[in-house]
C-alpha positions in Angstrom: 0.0 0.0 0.0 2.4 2.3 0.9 3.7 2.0 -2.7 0.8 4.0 -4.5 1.7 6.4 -2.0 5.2 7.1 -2.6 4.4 6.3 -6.6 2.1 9.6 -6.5 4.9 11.5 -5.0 7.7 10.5 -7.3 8.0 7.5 -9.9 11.2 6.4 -8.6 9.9 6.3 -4.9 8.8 2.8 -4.7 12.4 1.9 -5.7 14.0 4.2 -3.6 12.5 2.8 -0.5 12.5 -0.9 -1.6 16.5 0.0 -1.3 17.0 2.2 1.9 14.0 1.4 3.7 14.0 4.9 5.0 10.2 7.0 5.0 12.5 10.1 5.6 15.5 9.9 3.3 13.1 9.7 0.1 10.7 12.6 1.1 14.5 14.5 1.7 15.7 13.3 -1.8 12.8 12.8 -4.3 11.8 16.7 -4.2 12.0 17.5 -8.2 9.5 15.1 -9.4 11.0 15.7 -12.8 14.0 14.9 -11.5 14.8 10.6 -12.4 17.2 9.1 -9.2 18.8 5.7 -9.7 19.0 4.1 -6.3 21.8 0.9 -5.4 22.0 -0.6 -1.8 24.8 0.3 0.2 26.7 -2.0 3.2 25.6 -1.6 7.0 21.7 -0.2 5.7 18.2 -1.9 5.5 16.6 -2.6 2.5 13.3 -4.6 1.6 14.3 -8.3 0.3 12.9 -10.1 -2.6 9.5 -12.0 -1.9 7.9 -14.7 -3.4 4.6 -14.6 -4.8 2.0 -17.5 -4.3 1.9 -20.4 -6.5 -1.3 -22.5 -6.5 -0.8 -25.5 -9.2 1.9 -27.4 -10.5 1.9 -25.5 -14.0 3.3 -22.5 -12.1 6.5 -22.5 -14.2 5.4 -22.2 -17.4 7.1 -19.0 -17.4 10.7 -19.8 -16.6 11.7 -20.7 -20.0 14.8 -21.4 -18.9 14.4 -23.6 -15.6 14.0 -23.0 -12.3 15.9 -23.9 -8.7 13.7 -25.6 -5.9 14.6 -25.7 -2.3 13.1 -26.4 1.0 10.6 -23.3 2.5 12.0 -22.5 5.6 9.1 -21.8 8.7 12.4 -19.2 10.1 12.7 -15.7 10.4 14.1 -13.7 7.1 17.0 -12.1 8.2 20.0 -9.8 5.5 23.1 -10.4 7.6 25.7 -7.4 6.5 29.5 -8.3 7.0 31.7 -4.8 6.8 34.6 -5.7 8.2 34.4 -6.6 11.6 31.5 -5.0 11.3 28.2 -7.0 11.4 24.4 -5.9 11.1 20.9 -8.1 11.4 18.1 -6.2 9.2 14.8 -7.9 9.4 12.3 -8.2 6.0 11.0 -5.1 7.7 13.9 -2.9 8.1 14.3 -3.8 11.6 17.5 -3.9 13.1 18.1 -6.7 15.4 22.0 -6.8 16.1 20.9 -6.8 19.6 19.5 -10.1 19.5 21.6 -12.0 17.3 24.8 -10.2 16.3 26.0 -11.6 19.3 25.5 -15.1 18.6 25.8 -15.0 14.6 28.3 -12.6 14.4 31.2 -14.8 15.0 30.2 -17.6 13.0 29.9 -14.8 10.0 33.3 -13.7 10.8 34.8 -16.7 11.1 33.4 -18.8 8.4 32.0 -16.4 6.0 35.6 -15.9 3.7 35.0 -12.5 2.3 35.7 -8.9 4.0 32.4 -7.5 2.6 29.2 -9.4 1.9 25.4 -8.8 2.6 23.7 -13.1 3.1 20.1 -13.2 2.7 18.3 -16.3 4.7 16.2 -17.2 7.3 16.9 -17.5 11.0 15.9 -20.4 13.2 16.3 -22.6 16.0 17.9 -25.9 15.9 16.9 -28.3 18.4 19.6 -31.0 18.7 18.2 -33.4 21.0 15.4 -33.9 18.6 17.6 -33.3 15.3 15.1 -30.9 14.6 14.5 -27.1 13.7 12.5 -26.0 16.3 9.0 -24.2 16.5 8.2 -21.0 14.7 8.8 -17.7 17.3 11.4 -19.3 19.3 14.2 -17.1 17.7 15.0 -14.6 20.9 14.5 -16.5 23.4 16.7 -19.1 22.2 18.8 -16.6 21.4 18.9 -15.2 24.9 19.6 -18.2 26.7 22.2 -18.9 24.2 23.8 -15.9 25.1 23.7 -16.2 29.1 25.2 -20.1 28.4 21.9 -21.7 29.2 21.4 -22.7 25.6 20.1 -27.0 26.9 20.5 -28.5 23.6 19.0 -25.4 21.4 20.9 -22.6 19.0 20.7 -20.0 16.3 20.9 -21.5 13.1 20.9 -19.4 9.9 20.4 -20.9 6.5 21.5 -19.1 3.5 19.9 -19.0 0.4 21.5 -15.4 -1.4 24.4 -13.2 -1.9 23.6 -9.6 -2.8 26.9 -8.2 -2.2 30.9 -9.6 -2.4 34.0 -7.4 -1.8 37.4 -8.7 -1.2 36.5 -12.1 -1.1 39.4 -14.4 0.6 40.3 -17.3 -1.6 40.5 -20.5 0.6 41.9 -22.4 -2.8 43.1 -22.3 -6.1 39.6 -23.7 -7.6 37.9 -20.6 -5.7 40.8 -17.8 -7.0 39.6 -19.4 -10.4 36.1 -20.1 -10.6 34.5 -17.4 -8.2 32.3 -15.2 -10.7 34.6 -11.7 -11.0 31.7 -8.9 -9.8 32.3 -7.2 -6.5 29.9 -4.8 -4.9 25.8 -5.1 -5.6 25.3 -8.3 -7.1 21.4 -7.8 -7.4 21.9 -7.4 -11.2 23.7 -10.8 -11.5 21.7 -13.9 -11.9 20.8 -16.3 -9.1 22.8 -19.0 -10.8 25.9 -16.9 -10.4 24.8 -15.7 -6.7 25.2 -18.9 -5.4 28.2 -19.6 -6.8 29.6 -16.9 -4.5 27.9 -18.8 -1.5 29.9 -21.9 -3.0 33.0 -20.7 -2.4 32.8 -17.7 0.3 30.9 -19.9 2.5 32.4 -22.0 4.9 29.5 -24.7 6.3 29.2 -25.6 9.9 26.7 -28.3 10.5 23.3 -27.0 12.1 24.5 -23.5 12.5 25.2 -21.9 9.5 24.7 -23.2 5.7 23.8 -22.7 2.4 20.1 -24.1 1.6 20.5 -26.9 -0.6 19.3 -25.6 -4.7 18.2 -28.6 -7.0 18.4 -27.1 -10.6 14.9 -27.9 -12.8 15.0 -27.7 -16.6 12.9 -29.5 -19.1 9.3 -29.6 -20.5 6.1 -28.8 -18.4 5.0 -32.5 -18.2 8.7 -33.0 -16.7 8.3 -29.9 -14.3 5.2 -30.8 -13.1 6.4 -34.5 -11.9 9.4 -32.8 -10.1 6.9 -30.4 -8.5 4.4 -33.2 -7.2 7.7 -35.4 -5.8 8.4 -32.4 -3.8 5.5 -31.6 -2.8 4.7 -35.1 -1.4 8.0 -35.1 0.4 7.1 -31.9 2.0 3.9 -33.2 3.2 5.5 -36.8 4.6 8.6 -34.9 6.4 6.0 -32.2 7.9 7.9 -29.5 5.9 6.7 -25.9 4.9 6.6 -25.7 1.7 9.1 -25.4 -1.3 10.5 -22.4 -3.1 11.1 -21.9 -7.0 13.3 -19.5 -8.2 13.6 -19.0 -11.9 17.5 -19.4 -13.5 17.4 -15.9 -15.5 16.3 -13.4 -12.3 17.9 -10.7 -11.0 17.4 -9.6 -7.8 14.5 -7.4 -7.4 14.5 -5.3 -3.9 10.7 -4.7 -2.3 8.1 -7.1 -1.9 5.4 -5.6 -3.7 7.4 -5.2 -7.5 9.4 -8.7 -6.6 5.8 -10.4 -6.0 4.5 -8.9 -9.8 7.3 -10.7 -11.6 6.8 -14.0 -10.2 10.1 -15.2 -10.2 10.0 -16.5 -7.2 7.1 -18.7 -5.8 6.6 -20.3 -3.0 4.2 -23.4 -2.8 2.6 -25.0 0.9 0.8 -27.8 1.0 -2.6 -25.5 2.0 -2.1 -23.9 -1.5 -4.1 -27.2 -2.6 -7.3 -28.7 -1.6 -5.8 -32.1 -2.5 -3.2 -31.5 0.4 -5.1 -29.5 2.9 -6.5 -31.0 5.9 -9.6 -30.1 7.5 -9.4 -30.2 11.4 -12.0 -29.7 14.0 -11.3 -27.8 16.8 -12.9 -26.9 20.4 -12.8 -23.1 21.4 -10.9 -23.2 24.9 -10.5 -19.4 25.7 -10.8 -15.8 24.3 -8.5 -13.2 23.7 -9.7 -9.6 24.1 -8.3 -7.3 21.1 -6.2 -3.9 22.1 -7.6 -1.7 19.7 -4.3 0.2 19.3 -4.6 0.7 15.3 -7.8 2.2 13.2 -8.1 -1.3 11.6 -8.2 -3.1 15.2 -10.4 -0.5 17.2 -13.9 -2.5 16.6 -12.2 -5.2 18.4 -11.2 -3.5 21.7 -12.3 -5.1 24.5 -14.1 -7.8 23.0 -13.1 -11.7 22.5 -10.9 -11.6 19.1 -8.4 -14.3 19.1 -9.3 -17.5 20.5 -7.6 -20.3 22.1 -8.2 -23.7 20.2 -7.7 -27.5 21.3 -8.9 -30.9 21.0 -10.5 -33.2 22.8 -8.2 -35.8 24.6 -9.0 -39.5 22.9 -9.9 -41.1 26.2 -12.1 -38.3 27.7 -14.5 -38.0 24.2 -17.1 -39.3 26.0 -17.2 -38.4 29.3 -19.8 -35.2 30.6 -15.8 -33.2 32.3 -14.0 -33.9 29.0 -10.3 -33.1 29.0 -8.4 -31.1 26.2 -5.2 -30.7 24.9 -4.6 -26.7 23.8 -3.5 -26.7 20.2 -2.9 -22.7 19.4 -4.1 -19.6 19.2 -5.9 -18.0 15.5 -7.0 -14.6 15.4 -7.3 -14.0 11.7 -9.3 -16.2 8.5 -12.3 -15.1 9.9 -14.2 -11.1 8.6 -15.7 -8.9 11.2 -19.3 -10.3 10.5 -18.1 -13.8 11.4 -16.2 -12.8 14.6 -19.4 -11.0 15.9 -21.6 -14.3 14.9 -18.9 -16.1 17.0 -19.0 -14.0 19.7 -23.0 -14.3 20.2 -22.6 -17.9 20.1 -19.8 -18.3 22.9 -21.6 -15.6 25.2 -23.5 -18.0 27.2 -20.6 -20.3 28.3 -17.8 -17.2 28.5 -16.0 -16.6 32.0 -13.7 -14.9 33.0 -10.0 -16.8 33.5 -8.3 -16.3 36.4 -4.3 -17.2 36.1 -4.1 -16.9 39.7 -6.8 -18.8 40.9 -5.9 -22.3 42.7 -8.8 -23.9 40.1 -8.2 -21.7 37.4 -10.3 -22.1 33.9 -7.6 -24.8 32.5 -8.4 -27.0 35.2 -9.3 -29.5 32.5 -6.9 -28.7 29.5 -4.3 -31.4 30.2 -1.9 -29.2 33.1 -1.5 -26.7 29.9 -0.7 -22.7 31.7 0.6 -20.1 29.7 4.4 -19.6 29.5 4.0 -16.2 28.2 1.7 -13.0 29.1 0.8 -12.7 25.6 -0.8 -16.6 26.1 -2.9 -16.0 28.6 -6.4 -15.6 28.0 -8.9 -13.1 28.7 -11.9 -15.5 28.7 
């Protein structure tokens, strides 16, 4: 949205941000609208990343004549590390810098193994659980991260996995097949292919198992009978290893900064199993408890006060019949539903709402399994 905006006051404003992330340095710069401004990113500052638009069949790639990369959709946090020197900088998809939380932890590996003096890594942030050899749950990033840091880390670490290089300066050769092979640019490399961006990650990164490594590229080329196979064989391994998703990334693309333009091209897609009813399952759930809405934004006001999130679970196999049922709490939803529904909702639950007590020695939960919120933001209203 905020495109149309800075469209109307200068053509060259949607580009600008997408490259600076910075509301106040545009307005300051794009004054003559008359005036044309080419924009490049620069080390050490935030810029939007390239997003992937939403794929919804397996003939998705009919466009990329010339073949695609697939690799594993990653349920992390997007994160552009920025390696200037000894130097390092975290910039969220957002433009959010959060040094403070990772740097710490990151920023050695990135000086350590990442073999080039200036380099900007795009790819995801998440937590590795070793005791269950498994990336753990979505949201789990900071406080991970925390306890990492105080030497508390039981089992669990930062792990980023990287799937871009935007930006190589000075690179350090590590052998004579990377002094001969690595592509020459230096500086931006958003104008280079992705084919030759991750031939910079071949040889400027330096892999350490579960903590930092390049995401895995299979190339795809061939007809769209061919394509389409590949695409369901993915897809079904994604659904039996309890995966995300899969990404596709056309062979010929640039990078292209900003969400909004990067989405229009569709050289990126990402595909989830809920992209297709064939996949999708269909769950019943139990409304457990109700979260009251804050009302701090325009969009959100109609919800202050009032149950607008809800607390979902199931009911435990050997309780289904019984009149005190037990439940096990699943999550929490507070979207997929309009305004008109959530008021239906509301008038339905009104009879059996109370309100929860956290403190009370028989609080509400009494009967959901010995579940009690871990965090404030968990604890329900109702």
């Amino acid at each position: 949205k905020h495109d149309k905006i800075l469209k109307y006051i200068h053509n060259d404003g949607p580009d600008m941000f997408a490259k600076c992330s910075d509301i106040r340095l545009v307005l300051a710069t794009l004054r003559d609208p008359n005036q044309s401004y080419v924009v490049s990113l620069s080390l050490n500052s935030a810029f939007e990343p390239m997003l992937a638009g939403t794929a919804y069949n397996y003939n998705c790639t009919n466009h990329m004549k010339t073949g695609f990369y697939i690799e594993w959709k990653y349920d992390g946090e997007r994160m552009l590390i920025h390696k200037n020197g000894n130097d390092i900088k975290c910039f969220t998809r957002r433009g959010n810098d959060y040094t403070q939380y990772y740097g710490g932890i990151l920023g050695p590996l990135i000086q350590k193994f990442i073999h080039c003096e200036n380099c900007i890594l795009d790819g995801e942030v998440l937590t590795w659980n070793d005791e269950q050899s498994q990336f753990g749950k979505f949201g789990t990033n900071r406080s991970v991260a925390s306890e990492q840091l105080a030497g508390r880390s039981n089992g669990s670490w930062l792990c980023f996995v990287i799937f871009d290089c935007l930006w190589c300066d000075d690179p350090s050769y590590t052998s004579k097949d990377a002094e001969k092979n690595m592509p020459s640019a230096r500086g931006n490399l958003t104008n280079c292919t992705i084919e030759v961006r991750k031939e910079y990650l071949k040889w400027i990164v330096e892999e350490q198992t579960n903590r930092m490594y390049v995401s895995k590229a299979t190339k795809v080329q061939g007809n769209s009978l061919q394509r389409s196979e590949i695409l369901k064989e993915w897809m079904s391994k994604v659904v039996e290893q309890n995966q995300e998703g899969i990404m596709i990334k056309a062979l010929n693309t640039n990078y292209i900064c900003g969400g909004a333009q990067s989405k229009k091209i569709r050289s990126w897609l990402k595909l989830k199993p809920e992209y297709f009813d064939k996949l999708r399952d269909n769950l019943d759930f139990v409304v457990l408890g109700g979260y009251f809405g804050d009302g701090r934004s325009c969009v959100k006001k109609e919800r202050a006060g009032k149950i607008s999130a809800f607390l979902l679970g199931v009911v435990a196999n050997d309780e289904s019949k019984s009149t005190s049922p037990k439940f096990y709490t699943v999550g929490k939803v507070g979207t997929g539903y309009t305004f008109h529904e959530l008021v239906e909702l509301r008038k339905k639950l009104e009879p059996f709402t109370e309100v929860y007590d956290h403190n009370s020695a028989t609080p509400s939960d009494t009967f959901w399994s010995g579940w009690r919120a871990s965090k404030n933001d968990d604890i329900p209203d109702v």
